[in-house]
N, C-alpha and C positions, 0 to 999 in steps of 0.2 A: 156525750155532750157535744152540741153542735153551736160555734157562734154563727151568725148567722152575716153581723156587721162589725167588727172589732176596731177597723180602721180609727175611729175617733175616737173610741176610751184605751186605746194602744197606739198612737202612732209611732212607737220605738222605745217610750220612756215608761213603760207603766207594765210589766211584765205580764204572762199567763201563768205562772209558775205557780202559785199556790191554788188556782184550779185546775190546772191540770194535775195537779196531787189528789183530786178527788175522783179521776177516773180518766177512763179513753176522752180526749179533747182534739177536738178539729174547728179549725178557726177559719175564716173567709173575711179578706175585709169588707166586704161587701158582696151582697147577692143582688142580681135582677132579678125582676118582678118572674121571670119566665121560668127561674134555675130556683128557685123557694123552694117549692115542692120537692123535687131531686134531690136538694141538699138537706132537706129537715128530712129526708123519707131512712125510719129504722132511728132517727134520736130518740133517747127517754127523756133527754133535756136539751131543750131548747133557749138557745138563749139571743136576745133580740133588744137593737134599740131604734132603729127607726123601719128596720124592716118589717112591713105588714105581716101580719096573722091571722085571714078574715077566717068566717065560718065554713066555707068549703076547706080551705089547706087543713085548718084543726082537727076538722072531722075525716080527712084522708090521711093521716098518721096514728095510725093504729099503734104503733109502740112508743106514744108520746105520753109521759107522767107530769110533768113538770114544765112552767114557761116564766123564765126570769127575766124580765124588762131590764135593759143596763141604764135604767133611768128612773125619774118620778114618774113624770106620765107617761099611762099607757095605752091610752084611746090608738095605737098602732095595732094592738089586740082586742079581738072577740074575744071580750075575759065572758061574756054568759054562753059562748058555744063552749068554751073551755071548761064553767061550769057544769054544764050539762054533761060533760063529759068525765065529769069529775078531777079535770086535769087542773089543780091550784097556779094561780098567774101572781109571782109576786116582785114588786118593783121594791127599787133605791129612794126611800124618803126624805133624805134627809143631809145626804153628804154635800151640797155646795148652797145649802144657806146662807152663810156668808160672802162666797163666790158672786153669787146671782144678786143678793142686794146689793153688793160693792160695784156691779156693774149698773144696777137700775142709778146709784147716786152717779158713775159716770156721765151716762145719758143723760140725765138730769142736770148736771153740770157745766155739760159742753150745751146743751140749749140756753142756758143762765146765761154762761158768761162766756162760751166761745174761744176757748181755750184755743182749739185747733184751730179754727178761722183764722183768730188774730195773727199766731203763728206764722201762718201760710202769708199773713196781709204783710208781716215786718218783712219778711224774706223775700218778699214780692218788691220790697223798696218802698213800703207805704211810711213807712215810719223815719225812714231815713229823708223823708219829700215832705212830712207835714210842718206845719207853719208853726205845731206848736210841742209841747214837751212830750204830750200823749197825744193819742186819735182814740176811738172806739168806728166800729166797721158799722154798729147797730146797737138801739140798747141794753142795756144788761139789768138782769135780775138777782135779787138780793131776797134769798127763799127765805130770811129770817121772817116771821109775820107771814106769814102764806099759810095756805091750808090744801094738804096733800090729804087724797081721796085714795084708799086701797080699796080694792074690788077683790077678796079672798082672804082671809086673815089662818091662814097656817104657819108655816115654820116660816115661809119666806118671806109672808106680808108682814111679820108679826117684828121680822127683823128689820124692814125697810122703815118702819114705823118707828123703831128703835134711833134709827138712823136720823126720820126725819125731826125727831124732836131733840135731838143734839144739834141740828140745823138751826132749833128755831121756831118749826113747822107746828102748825096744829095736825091733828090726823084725823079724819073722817073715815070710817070703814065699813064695810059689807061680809058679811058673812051666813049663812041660813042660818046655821045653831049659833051662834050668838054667845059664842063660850069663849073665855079669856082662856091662853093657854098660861100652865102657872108661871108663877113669878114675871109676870108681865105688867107694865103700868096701865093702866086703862087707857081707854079715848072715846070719842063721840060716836056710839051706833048709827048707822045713817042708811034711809034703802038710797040704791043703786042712782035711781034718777032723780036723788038729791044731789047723789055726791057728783057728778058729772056737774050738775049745775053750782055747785060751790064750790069743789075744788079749784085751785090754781093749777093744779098737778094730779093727774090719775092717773095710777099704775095697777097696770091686772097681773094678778095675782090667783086665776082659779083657775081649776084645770079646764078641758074644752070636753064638752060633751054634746049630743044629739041635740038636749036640750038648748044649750047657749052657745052656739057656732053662729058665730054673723051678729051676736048681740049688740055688739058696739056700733050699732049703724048711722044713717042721716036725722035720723030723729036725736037718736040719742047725741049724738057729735053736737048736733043743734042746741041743747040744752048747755053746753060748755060755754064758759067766760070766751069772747074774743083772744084774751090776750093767757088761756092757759093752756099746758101741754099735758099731752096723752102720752102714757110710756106702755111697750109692752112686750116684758120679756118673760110671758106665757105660753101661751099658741099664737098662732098665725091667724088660724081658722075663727079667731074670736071677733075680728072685728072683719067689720065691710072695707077693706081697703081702698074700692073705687070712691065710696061715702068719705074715705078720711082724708085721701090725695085732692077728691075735687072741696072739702071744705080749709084744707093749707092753699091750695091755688087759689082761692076766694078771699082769703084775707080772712076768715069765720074763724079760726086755730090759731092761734098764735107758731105752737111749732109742734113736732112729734118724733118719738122715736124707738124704735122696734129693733128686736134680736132676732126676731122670728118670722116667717110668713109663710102664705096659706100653704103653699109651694115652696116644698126645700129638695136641691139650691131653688134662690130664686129663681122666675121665670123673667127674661129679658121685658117683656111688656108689663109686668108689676107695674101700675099705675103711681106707687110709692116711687119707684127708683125717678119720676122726675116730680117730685111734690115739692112745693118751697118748702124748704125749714124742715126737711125731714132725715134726722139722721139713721144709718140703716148700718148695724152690725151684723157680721154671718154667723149668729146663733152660737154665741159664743161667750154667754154670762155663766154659762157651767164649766168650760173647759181650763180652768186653772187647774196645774199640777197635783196640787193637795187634794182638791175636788175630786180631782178620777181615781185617786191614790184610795179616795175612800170609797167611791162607786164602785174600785175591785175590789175591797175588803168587806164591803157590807153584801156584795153580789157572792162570794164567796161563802160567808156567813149563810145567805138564803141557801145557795144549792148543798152548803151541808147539812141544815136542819131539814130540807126537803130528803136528804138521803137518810136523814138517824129518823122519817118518819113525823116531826113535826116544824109543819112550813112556820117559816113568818114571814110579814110583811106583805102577805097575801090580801089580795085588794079583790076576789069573786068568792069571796065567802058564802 
């Protein structure tokens, strides 16, 4: 078994020790694009979270059986060269559901009401210099009565929604199959370029594929209220980010805020890092303790039932 990228589901606190009780284990916290091949050449299992897998590397590892994603998505892998190869690619579904919504309601939050701003304005002496008992920097939003737009309804949209009507929030949402997962309250089914033009608030929630890469673009941004925000702690690759930096520079956005981008790390000229009103975290709605604690116990889980012969959580069926 080969990691390929460890560094972030292991920075020190999160042991190997119960994978590596499943066999020979070699860990790497990181590969270059250059040493892939070298390092995956002669693994049966490969295991990988942001390190690419395209269709040449797959198909030049001849003693490769198995590819475990240390994540939900896995658009990092050619899962139909891996198909065709018959080699099963199965990812982590489901361990920081609550992680990743608890961060979208951050984001959400610090655009509302500016928690950190203000912060930074009291300790700057604003508050110690105004004339009056409060200031506000800008003004604030009160999501009660608002209507939050989810673009994906799985484990994670299904909890953000959970969230947003403890707020207050109506919820508008997108999904193809259009299936309530159980014990869930309902909400308003809505296609895509409704919910941009009603919501207050859209948060994407789908995975990124060939198909919907760049979807969020000038058109679509266009369709949105003035005065609502975009949240996106999906992919990067989902939205047009030159479309979203030049319509917060225009005053068209009210604000936005991303965990992700097209290019990770970021690229110093991300047209985001100088957008008004755009808050940017370093992809980091998963990375709570508990979260990885269970992305190595559920990753664990796959590479044993891939050794006793029946995979789960295999997404190239």
């Amino acid at each position: 078994m080969v990691v390929l990228d460890g560094a972030t589901l292991n920075p020190g606190d999160n042991p190997w020790d119960e994978l590596a009780g499943l066999g020979e284990l070699e860990v790497h916290d990181r590969t270059p694009a250059d040493e892939i091949q070298a390092r995956a050449a002669g693994a049966h299992i490969l295991l990988t979270n942001k390190t690419p897998l395209d269709r040449t590397t797959i198909q030049n590892l001849p003693s490769l059986g198995f590819i475990s994603v240390l994540a939900t998505g896995y658009n990092v892998v050619d899962v139909e060269a891996a198909r065709e190869r018959g080699i099963p690619v199965s990812n982590v579904p489901e361990y920081a559901t609550d992680a990743v919504a608890q961060h979208v309601f951050a984001l959400i939050l610090e655009l509302a009401n500016g928690v950190g701003e203000h912060d930074t304005a009291v300790k700057a002496g604003k508050w110690t210099a105004a004339p009056d008992f409060c200031f506000w920097q800008r003004p604030l939003t009160e999501l009660a009565g608002l209507a939050l737009g989810i673009v994906g309804v799985g484990r994670i949209g299904m909890r953000v929604a959970e969230l947003a009507r403890a707020f207050g929030m109506s919820v508008l949402a997108y999904s193809p199959s259009r299936r309530f997962p159980p014990g869930t309250a309902a909400f308003e089914w809505a296609e895509i370029d409704e919910i941009f033009a009603r919501a207050d608030v859209v948060s994407l929630h789908c995975p990124q594929t060939e198909e919907n890469a760049g979807f969020v673009d000038d058109v679509l941004i266009a369709r949105m209220k003035p005065g609502a925000y975009l949240i996106n702690t999906a992919r990067g690759g989902l939205v047009d980010e030159a479309a979203l930096a030049g319509a917060l520079r225009e005053g068209r956005l009210a604000g936005a805020a991303v965990d992700v981008a097209s290019t990770e790390p970021i690229h110093p000229d991300n047209p985001l890092l100088a957008a008004r009103n755009c808050l940017i975290t370093p992809h980091i709605a998963w990375a709570a303790l508990s979260a990885r604690r269970r992305l190595m116990q559920i990753t664990v889980a796959n590479v044993r039932a891939f050794l006793e012969g029946s995979p789960i959580n295999v997404v190239n069926t």
